[in-house]
C-alpha positions in Angstrom: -24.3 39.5 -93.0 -21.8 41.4 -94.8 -20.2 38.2 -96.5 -23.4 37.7 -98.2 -22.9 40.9 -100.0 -19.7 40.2 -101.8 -20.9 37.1 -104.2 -17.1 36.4 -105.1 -13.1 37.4 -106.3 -13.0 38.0 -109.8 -10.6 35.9 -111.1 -9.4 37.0 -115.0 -6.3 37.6 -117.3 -7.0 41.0 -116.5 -7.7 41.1 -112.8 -5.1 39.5 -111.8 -2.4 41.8 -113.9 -4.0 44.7 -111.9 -3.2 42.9 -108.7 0.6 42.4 -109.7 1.3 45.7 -110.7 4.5 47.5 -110.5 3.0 50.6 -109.2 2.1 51.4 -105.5 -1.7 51.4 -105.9 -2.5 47.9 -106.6 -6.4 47.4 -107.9 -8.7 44.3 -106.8 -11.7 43.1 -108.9 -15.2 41.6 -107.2 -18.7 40.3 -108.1 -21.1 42.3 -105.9 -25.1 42.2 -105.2 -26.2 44.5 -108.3 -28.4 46.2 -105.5 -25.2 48.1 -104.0 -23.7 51.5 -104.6 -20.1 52.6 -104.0 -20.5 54.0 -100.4 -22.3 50.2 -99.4 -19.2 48.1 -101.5 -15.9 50.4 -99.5 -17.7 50.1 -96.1 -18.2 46.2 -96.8 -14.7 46.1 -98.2 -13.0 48.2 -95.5 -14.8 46.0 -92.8 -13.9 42.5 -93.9 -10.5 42.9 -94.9 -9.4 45.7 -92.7 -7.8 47.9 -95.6 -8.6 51.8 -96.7 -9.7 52.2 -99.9 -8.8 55.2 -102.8 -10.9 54.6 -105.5 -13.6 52.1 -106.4 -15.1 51.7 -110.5 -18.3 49.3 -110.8 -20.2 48.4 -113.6 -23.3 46.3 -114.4 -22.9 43.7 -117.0 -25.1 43.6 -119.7 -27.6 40.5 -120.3 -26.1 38.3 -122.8 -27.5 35.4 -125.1 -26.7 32.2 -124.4 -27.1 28.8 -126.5 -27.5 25.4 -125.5 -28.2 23.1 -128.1 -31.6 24.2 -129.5 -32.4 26.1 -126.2 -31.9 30.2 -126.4 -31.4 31.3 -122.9 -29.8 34.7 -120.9 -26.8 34.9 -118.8 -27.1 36.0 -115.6 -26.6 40.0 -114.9 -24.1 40.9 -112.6 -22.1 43.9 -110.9 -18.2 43.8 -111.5 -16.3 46.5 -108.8 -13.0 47.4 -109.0 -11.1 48.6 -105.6 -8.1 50.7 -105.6 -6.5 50.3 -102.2 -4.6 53.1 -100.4 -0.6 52.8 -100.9 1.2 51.1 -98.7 
């Protein structure tokens, strides 16, 4: 199922002043499996939402500490993508 394979919009300060920019090539941000490369994410993308797509930039997270009290634990890795639609 292609849904599966887009975990979710990412949603920051950031993301969404790439959305609402004044130029013509507007730029949307997702959390993706880690697993994909760029050819998997625009054929998933250009499927879904029906839209062609210039450019796309991805990058793993790395793992980061996380504390809890007395508790020392890691926050999850994940793959940000940014998509750069076509203009228009």
């Amino acid at each position: 199922d292609l849904l599966t394979l887009i975990k979710s919009p990412l949603i920051t300060e950031k993301s969404v002043s790439l959305v609402n920019r004044a130029l013509n090539r507007k730029q949307y941000s997702f959390i993706v499996d880690k697993s994909m490369t760029k050819e998997e994410i625009k054929y998933v993308i250009e499927k879904i939402f029906n839209v062609k797509i210039f450019k796309i930039n991805t990058m793993i997270l790395p793992r980061k500490k996380k504390r809890v009290g007395k508790f020392i634990g890691n926050k999850a890795v994940y793959k940000k993508a940014y998509i750069s639609l076509n203009e228009g």
